[in-house]
C-alpha positions in Angstrom: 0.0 0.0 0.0 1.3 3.5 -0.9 2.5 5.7 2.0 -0.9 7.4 2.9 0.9 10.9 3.8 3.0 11.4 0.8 7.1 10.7 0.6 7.5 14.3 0.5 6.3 15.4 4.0 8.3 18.3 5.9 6.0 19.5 7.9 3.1 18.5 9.9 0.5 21.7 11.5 -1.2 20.2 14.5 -4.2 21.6 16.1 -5.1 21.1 19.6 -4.1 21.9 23.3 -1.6 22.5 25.3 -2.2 22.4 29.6 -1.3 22.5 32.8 -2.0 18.9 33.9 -1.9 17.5 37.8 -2.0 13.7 37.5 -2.9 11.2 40.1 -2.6 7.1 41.2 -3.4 5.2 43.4 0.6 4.8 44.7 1.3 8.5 44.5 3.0 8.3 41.8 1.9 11.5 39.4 2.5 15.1 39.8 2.3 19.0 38.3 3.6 18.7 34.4 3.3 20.0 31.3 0.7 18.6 29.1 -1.7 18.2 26.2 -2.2 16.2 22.9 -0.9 18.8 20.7 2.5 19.2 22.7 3.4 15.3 23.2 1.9 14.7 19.6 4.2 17.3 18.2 7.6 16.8 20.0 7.2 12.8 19.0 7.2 14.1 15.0 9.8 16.3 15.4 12.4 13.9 17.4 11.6 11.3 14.6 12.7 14.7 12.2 9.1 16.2 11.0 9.0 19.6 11.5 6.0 20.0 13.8 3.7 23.5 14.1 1.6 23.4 16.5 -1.8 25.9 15.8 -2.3 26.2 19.8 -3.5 29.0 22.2 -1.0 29.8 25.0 -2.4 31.8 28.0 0.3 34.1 30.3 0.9 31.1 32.2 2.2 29.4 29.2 3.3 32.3 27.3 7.2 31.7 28.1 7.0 28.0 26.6 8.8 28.5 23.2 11.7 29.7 24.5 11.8 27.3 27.1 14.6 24.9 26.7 13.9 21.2 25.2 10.7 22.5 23.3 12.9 24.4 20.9 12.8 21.9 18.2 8.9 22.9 18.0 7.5 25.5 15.5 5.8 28.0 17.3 4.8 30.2 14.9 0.9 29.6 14.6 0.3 29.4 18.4 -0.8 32.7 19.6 -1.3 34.4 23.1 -4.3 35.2 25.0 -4.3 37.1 28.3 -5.7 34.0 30.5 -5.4 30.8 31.5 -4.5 27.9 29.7 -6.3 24.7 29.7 -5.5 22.5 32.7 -6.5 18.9 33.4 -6.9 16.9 36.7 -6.6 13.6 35.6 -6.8 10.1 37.8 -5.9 6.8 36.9 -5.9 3.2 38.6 -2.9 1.0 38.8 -3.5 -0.5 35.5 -3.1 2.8 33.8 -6.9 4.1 32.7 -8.3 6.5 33.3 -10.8 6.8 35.8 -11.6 10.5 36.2 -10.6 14.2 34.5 -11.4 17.9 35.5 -11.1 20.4 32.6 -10.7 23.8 32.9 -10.4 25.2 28.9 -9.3 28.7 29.9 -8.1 30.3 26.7 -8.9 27.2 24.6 -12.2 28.1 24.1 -10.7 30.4 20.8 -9.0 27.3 19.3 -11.8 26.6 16.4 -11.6 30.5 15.2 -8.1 30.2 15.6 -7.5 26.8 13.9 -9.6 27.2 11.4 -8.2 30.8 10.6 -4.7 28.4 10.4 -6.6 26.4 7.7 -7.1 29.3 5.5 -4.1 30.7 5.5 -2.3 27.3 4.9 -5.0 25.1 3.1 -2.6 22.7 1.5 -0.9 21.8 4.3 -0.6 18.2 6.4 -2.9 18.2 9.3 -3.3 16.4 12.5 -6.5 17.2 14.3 -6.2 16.5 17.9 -9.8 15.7 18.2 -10.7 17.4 22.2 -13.1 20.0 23.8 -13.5 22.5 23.3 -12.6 22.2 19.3 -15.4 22.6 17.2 -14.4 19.0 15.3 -17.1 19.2 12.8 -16.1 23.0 11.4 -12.4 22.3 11.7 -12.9 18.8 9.9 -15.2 20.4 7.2 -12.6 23.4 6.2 -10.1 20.6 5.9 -12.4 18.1 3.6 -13.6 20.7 1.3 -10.0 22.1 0.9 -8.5 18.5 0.1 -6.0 18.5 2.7 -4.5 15.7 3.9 -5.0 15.2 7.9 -5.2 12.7 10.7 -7.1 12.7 13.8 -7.2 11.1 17.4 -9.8 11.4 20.1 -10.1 11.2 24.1 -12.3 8.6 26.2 -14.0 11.0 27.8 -15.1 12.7 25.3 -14.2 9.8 22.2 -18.3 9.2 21.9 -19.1 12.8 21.2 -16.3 13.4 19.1 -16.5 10.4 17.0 -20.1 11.3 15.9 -19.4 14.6 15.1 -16.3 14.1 13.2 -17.8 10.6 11.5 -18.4 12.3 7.9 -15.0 12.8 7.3 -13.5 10.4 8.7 -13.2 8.4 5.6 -11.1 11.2 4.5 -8.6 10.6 7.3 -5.1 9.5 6.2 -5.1 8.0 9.8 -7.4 7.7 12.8 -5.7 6.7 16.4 -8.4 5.1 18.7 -7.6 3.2 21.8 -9.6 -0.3 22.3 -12.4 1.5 23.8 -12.7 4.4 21.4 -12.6 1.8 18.7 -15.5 0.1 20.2 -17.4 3.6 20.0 -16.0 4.0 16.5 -17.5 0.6 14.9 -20.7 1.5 16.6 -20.8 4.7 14.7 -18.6 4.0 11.0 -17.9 1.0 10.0 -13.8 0.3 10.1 -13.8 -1.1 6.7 -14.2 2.6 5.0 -11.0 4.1 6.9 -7.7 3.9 5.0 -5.7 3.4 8.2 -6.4 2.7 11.9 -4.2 2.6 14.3 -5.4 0.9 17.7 -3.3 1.1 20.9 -4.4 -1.0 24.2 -2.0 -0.1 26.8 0.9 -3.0 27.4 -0.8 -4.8 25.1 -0.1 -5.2 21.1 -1.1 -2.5 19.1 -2.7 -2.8 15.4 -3.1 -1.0 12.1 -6.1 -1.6 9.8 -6.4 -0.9 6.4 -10.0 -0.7 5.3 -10.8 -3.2 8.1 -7.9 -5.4 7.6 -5.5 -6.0 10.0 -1.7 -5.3 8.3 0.7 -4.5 11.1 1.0 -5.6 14.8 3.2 -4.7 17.3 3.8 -5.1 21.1 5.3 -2.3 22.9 8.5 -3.4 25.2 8.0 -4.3 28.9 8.8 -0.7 31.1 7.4 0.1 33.9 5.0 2.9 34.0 5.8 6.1 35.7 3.3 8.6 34.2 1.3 6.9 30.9 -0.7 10.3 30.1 0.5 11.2 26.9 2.0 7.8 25.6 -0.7 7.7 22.5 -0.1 11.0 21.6 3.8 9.9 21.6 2.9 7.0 19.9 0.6 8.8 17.3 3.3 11.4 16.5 6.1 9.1 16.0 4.0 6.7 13.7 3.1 9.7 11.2 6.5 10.8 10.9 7.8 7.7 10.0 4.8 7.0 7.6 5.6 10.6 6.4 9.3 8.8 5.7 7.8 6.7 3.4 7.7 3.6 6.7 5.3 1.2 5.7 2.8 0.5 8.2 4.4 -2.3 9.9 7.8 -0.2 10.2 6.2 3.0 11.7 3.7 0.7 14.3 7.0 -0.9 15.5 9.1 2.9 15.9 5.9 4.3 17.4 5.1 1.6 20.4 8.9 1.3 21.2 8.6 5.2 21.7 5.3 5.2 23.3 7.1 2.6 26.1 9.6 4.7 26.2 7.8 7.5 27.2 6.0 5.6 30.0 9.2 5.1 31.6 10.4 8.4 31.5 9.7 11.8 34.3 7.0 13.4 33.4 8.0 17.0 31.6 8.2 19.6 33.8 6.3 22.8 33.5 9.6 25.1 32.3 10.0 28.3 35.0 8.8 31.8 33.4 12.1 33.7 32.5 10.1 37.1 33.1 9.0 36.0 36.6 
């Protein structure tokens, strides 16, 4: 099967969120960090060398975060400032790693659909990943991107995976790639049937993950053993490093075995830090 994204990818604009997040278990592990789809999305793509723009709103909490160091291989240049907040999560999770509960303040996110799809317009050729969350309006951003013809992928979030699935399920078909989890897949067979998407990717925790073509199963891949330390984020780390690679010109297989090795990785890891302010 041809590389759904094109061999000639540089660059990859992805719209969503960037937050404050507090995460919680059961064993105290968790803590303050940095968060949001967009931002692990994004830094996944550019370490696997796709130049990554993320179409974002910052509030003045977060205003200082690109010239904070590590997130300087990021392009900044379609997130814009908002005097605010910025979105912050409260997220707990059992032992096994799923979540159980989230808290959502959207603060200045609540301008990301003008803003995105303002993005859109200016760059309506581009290679999109739709980080498919609250407060985006999924439907209007999906829309702009489906009557343009641009190429884009999406992902979505348990808690709100039903509600965004339905409204996003008309172009869907369009999607170079949609990135469920086994539960959002569940919702997504209830509401589309797999076998008109060109590429699925499904993650389920430690266990293997799968791509479908058109309903077909073509790739599997268990990530390696690490022990968890913080596993918010690993499918957007996953998601991100399997576009680059298809953007490479990866096959499936290839880019599924890259993207749970990184995924693992990241479960492993410290959390990232929410940088200090330089203008405090």
């Amino acid at each position: 099967m041809p590389d759904l994204l094109g061999e000639n990818v540089e660059r990859l604009d992805v719209i969503g969120n960037i937050s404050r997040d507090l995460t919680r278990y059961p064993d105290h592990r968790g803590g303050s960090r940095l968060g949001g789809a967009a931002l692990f999305l994004s830094l996944a793509a550019a370490k696997t060398g796709l130049r990554a723009v993320l179409v974002c709103i910052l509030g003045n909490d977060l205003a200082h975060l690109p010239e904070a160091p590590g997130l300087d291989t990021l392009d900044w240049s379609a997130q814009v400032q908002v005097d605010g907040m910025s979105t912050t999560f409260d997220l707990e999770y059992d032992l096994q790693g799923e979540l159980i509960r989230v808290g959502t303040d959207y603060g200045v996110a609540e301008g990301l659909t003008e803003h995105a799809l303002r993005h859109v317009d200016l760059y309506p050729h581009g290679t999109y990943h739709v980080c498919c969350r609250r407060p985006l309006d999924v439907a209007a951003v999906l829309d702009r991107l489906g009557r343009n013809g641009t190429d884009f992928s999406v992902d979505f979030f348990l808690p709100s995976a039903e509600e965004m699935i339905r409204a996003a399920a008309r172009w869907l078909p369009k999607a170079t790639t949609v990135f469920v989890n086994a539960a959002e897949y569940r919702l997504l067979e209830q509401v589309i049937g797999p076998g008109a998407l060109p590429e699925v990717v499904i993650t389920d925790g430690p266990r293997a993950a799968v791509v479908h073509h058109f309903g077909c199963q073509v790739a599997s891949a268990v990530p390696p053993p690490h022990p968890p330390r913080e596993v918010s984020g690993a499918g957007d780390t996953l998601a991100g490093t399997f576009l680059a690679h298809r953007s490479q010109g990866a096959t499936a297989a290839q880019a599924l075995a890259e993207a749970t090795a990184a995924a693992a990785r990241y479960v492993a890891a410290p959390s990232l830090p929410i940088p200090a302010s330089r203008r405090g």
